[in-house]
C-alpha positions in Angstrom: 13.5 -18.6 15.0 13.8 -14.9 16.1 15.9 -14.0 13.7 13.9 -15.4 10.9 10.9 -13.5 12.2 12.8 -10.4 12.4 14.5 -10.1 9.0 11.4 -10.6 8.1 9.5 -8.0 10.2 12.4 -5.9 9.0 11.7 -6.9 5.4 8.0 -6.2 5.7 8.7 -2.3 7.3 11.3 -1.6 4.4 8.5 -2.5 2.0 6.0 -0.6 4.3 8.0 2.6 3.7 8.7 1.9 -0.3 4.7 1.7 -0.6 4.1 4.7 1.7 6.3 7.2 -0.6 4.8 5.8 -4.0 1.5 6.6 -3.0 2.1 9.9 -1.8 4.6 11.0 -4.9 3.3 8.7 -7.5 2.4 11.1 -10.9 -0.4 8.8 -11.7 -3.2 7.6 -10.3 -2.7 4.1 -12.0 0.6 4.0 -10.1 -0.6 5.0 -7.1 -3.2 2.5 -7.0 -0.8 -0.1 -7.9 0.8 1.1 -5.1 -2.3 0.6 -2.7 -2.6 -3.2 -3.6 0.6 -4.1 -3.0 0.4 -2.2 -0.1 -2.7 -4.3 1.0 -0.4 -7.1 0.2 1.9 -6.4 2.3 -0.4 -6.3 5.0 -1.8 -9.5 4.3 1.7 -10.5 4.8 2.0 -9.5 8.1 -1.2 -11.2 9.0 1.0 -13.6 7.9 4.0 -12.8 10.1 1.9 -12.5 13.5 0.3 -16.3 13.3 4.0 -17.2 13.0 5.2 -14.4 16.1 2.0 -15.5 17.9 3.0 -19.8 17.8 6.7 -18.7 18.8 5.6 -16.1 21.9 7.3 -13.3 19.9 3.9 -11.2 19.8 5.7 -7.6 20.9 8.2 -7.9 17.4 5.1 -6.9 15.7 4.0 -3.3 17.3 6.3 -1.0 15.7 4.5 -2.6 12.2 0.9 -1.9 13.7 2.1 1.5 14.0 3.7 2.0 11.0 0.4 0.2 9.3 -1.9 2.6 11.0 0.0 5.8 10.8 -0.4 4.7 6.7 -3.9 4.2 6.6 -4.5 7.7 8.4 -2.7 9.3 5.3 -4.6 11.3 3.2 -2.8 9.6 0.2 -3.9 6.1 1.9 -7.7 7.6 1.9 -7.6 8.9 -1.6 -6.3 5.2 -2.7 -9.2 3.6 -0.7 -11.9 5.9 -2.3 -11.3 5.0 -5.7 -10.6 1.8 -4.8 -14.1 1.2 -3.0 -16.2 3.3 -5.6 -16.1 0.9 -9.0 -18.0 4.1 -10.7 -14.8 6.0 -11.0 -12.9 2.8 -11.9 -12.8 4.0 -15.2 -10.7 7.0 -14.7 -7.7 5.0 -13.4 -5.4 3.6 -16.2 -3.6 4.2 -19.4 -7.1 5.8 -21.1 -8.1 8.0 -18.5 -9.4 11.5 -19.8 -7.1 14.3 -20.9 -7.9 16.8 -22.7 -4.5 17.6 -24.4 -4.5 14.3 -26.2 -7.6 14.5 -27.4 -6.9 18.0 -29.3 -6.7 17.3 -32.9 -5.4 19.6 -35.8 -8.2 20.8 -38.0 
């Protein structure tokens, strides 16, 4: 039972990370938002992964992922993510159709 909760603790950090970098180096804001959910995903499964750590006694497997967890959402990319993610006025401007002005230029 350990192991199964580890490989997947270890799972969950590896995906942790993956999330992490494409919200900080992401070109797009689309992407990067599409990052943030799936990084609130992953979270969710961790919420996951402590009921089971909690039922087996295994409760200290899950502190270096509470770390890694709050270290992200103290990130300024993290906060950025968050803004636009809690403001549905600026929804808009995340997407394929968001505003720019070079592709609106149009020979005369």
């Amino acid at each position: 039972m350990l192991r199964q909760l580890q490989c997947r603790a270890d799972d969950l950090t590896e995906w942790l990370l993956i999330f992490e970098l494409e919200m900080r180096r992401s070109r797009t804001l689309e992407r990067r938002m599409e990052a943030y959910r799936d990084f609130k995903k992953t979270v969710d499964r961790i919420d996951s992964l402590r009921r089971d750590a909690e039922l087996a006694h295994f409760d200290r497997l899950l502190v270096p992922l509470d770390k890694k967890v709050a270290g992200i959402m103290r990130s300024p990319a993290y906060r950025i993510s968050e803004w636009f993610n809690q403001h549905e006025i600026v929804q808009w401007f995340v997407g394929p159709e968001s505003v720019d002005p070079m592709r609106q230029l149009r020979p005369c």
